[in-house]
C-alpha positions as CSV (number, residue, x, y, z in Angstrom):
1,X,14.6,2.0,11.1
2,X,11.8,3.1,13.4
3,X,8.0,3.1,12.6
4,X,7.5,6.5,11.2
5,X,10.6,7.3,9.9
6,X,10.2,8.6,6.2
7,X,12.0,7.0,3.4
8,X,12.4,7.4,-0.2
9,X,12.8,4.2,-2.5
10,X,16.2,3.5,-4.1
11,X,15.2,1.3,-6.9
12,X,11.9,0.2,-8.5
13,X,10.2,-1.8,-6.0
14,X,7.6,-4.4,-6.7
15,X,5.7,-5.3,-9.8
16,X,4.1,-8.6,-11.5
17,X,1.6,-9.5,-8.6
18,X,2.3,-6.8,-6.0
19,X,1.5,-2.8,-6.7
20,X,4.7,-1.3,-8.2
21,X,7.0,1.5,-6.4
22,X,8.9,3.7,-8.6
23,X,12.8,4.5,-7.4
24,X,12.3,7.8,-5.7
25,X,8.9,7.5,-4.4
26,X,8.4,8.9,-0.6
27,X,6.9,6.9,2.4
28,X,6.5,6.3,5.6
29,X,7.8,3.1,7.3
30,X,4.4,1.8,9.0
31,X,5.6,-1.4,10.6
32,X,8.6,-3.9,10.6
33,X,8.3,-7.8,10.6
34,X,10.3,-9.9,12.5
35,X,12.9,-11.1,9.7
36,X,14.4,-7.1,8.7
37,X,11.7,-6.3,6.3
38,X,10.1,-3.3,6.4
39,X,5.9,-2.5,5.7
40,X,6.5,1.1,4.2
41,X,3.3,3.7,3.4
42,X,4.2,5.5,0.0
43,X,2.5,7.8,-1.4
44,X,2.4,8.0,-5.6
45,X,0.3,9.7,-7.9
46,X,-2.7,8.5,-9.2
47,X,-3.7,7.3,-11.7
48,X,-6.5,9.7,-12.8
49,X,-4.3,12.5,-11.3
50,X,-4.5,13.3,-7.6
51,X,-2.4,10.4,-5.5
52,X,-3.0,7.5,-4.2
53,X,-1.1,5.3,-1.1
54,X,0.3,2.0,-1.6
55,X,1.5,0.0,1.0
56,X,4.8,-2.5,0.2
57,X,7.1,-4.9,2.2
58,X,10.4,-4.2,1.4
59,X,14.1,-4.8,2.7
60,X,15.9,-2.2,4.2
61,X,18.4,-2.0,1.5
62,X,16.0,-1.0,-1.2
63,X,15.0,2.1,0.9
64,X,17.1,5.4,2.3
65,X,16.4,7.8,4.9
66,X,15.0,11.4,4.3
Protein backbone atom coordinates (compact mmCIF):
# COMPACT_ATOMS: atom_id res chain seq x y z
CA UNK A 1 0.00 0.00 0.00
CA UNK A 2 1.06 3.50 -0.76
CA UNK A 3 1.42 6.39 1.74
CA UNK A 4 -2.00 7.95 1.67
CA UNK A 5 -4.07 5.28 0.77
CA UNK A 6 -7.09 5.04 3.26
CA UNK A 7 -7.74 1.89 5.07
CA UNK A 8 -10.23 0.53 7.47
CA UNK A 9 -9.02 -1.96 10.27
CA UNK A 10 -10.12 -5.66 10.04
CA UNK A 11 -9.75 -6.63 13.54
CA UNK A 12 -9.11 -4.90 16.94
CA UNK A 13 -5.77 -3.63 16.67
CA UNK A 14 -3.48 -2.83 19.69
CA UNK A 15 -4.17 -2.69 23.28
CA UNK A 16 -2.16 -3.42 26.77
CA UNK A 17 0.71 -0.69 26.18
CA UNK A 18 -0.07 0.73 22.86
CA UNK A 19 -3.53 2.98 22.15
CA UNK A 20 -6.15 0.52 21.00
CA UNK A 21 -7.92 0.45 17.26
CA UNK A 22 -11.27 -0.92 17.09
CA UNK A 23 -12.10 -3.38 13.85
CA UNK A 24 -13.63 -0.92 11.50
CA UNK A 25 -11.89 2.13 12.36
CA UNK A 26 -10.75 4.46 9.22
CA UNK A 27 -7.18 5.72 8.54
CA UNK A 28 -4.81 6.87 6.55
CA UNK A 29 -1.60 4.91 5.88
CA UNK A 30 1.11 7.69 6.87
CA UNK A 31 4.34 5.73 6.36
CA UNK A 32 5.69 2.20 5.81
CA UNK A 33 8.81 0.61 7.54
CA UNK A 34 11.22 -1.39 5.92
CA UNK A 35 10.04 -4.99 7.18
CA UNK A 36 5.96 -4.68 5.56
CA UNK A 37 4.51 -2.96 8.48
CA UNK A 38 2.58 -0.24 7.95
CA UNK A 39 2.33 3.42 10.30
CA UNK A 40 -1.42 4.03 9.68
CA UNK A 41 -3.31 7.67 10.93
CA UNK A 42 -6.88 6.55 12.31
CA UNK A 43 -9.14 8.57 13.32
CA UNK A 44 -11.60 7.44 16.42
CA UNK A 45 -13.93 9.17 18.53
CA UNK A 46 -13.01 10.77 21.58
CA UNK A 47 -13.26 10.23 24.51
CA UNK A 48 -15.25 13.25 25.78
CA UNK A 49 -17.07 13.20 22.31
CA UNK A 50 -15.60 14.89 19.33
CA UNK A 51 -12.51 12.56 17.88
CA UNK A 52 -9.36 12.14 18.35
CA UNK A 53 -6.23 10.61 15.93
CA UNK A 54 -4.20 7.80 16.90
CA UNK A 55 -1.38 6.72 15.10
CA UNK A 56 -0.50 2.52 15.08
CA UNK A 57 2.08 0.20 13.34
CA UNK A 58 0.40 -2.46 11.98
CA UNK A 59 0.80 -5.43 9.39
CA UNK A 60 -0.79 -5.27 6.22
CA UNK A 61 -3.02 -8.11 6.90
CA UNK A 62 -4.85 -6.52 9.77
CA UNK A 63 -5.93 -3.63 7.44
CA UNK A 64 -8.18 -3.45 4.03
CA UNK A 65 -8.45 -0.95 1.36
CA UNK A 66 -11.40 1.66 1.08
Amino acid sequence: MQIGTNVKAVKDIGGGLTQSVPAGAKGTVVGRRFDGRLDVAFTLAGLLGGTRSVTATVAAADVATL
